[in-house]
TIZALO-44294 format. One record per residue (C-alpha): x, y, z; residue number from 0; residue in one letter. Coordinates in nm, 4 decimals. Layout:
N
NODE      east     north        up    n  res
NODE         X         Y         Z  NUM    a
...
This chain:
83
NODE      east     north        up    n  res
NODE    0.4427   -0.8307    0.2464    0    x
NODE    0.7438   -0.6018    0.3387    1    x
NODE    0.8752   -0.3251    0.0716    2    x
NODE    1.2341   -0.3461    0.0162    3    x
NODE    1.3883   -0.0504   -0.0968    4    x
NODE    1.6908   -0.0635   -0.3373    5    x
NODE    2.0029    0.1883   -0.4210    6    x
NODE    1.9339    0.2284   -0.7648    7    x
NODE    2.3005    0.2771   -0.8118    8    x
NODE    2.4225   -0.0582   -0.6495    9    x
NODE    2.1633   -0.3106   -0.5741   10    x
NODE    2.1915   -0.2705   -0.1973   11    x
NODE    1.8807   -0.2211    0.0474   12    x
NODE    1.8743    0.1318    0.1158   13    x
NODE    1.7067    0.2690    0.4627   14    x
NODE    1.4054    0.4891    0.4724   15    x
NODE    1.5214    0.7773    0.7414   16    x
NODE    1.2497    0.9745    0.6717   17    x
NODE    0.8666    1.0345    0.5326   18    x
NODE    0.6978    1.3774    0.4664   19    x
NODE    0.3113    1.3685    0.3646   20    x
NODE    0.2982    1.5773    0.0311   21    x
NODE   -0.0598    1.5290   -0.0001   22    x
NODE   -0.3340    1.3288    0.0856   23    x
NODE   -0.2415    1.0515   -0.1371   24    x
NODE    0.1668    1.1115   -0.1802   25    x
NODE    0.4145    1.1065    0.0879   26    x
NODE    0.7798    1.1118    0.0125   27    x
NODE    1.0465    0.8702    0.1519   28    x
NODE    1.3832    1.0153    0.2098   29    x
NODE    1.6284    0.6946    0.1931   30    x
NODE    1.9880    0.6280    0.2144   31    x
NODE    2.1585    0.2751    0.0724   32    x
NODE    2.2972    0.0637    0.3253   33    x
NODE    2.6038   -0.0166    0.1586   34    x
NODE    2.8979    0.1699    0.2555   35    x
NODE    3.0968    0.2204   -0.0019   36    x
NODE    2.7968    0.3769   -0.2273   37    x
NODE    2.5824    0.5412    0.0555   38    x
NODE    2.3949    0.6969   -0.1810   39    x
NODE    2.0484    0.9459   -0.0407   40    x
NODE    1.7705    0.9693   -0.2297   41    x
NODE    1.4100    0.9979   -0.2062   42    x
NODE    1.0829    0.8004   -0.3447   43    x
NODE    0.7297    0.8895   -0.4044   44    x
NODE    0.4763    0.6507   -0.2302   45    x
NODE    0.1606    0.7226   -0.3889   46    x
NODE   -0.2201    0.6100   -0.3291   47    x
NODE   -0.3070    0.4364   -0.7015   48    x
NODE   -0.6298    0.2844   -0.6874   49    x
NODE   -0.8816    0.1021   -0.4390   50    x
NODE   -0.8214   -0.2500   -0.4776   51    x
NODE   -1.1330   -0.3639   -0.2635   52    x
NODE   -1.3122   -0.0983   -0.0980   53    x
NODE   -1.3611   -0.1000    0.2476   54    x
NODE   -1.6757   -0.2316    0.4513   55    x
NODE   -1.6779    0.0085    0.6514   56    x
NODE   -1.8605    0.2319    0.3805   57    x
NODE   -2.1363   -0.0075    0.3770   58    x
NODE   -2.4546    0.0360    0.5667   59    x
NODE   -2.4249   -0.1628    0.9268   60    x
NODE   -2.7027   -0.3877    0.8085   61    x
NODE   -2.5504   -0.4609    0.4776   62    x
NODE   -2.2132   -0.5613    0.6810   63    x
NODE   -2.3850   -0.7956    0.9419   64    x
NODE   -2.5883   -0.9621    0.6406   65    x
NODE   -2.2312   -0.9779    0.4244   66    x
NODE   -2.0216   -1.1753    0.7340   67    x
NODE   -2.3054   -1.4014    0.7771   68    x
NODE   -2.2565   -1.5403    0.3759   69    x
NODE   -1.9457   -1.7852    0.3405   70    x
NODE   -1.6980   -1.6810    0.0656   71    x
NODE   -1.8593   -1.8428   -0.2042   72    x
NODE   -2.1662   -1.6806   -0.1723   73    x
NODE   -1.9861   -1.2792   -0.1198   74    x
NODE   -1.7805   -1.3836   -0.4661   75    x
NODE   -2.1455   -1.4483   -0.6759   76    x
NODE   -2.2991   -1.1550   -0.4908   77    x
NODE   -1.9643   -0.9354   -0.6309   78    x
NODE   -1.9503   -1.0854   -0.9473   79    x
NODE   -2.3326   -1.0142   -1.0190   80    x
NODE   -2.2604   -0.6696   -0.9240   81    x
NODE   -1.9414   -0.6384   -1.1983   82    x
């Protein structure tokens, strides 16, 4: 999935020109619409929300090896147990 970003102003899809890292967990998008009769610049705030599904890679090695091994079925009843 791509992001499209919009001119608030008229509908168009705006470019992103430029990103600056605010933080850890914001960076700011500095974007100008596309269409040139509005060619509007503004800027966004992409922020980090929430982890979704966290990552193997913060699971012991064993734990991983024994977690590929199960078929999806199987990870979904270990994960729901665990809810």
């Amino acid at each position: 999935m791509s992001v499209r970003v919009r001119c608030k102003v008229c509908g168009e899809i705006a470019t992103i020109q430029d990103s600056v890292v605010a933080s850890g967990e914001l960076k700011k998008l500095y974007c100008t619409c596309n269409n040139p009769e509005c060619g509007m610049g503004f800027s966004l705030n992409l922020e980090f929300d929430r982890v979704l599904s966290p990552s193997a890679l913060l699971m012991p090695p064993e734990l991983r090896d024994k977690f590929a091994r199960m078929n999806r079925k199987q990870q979904q009843e270990l994960f729901s147990k665990l809810a």
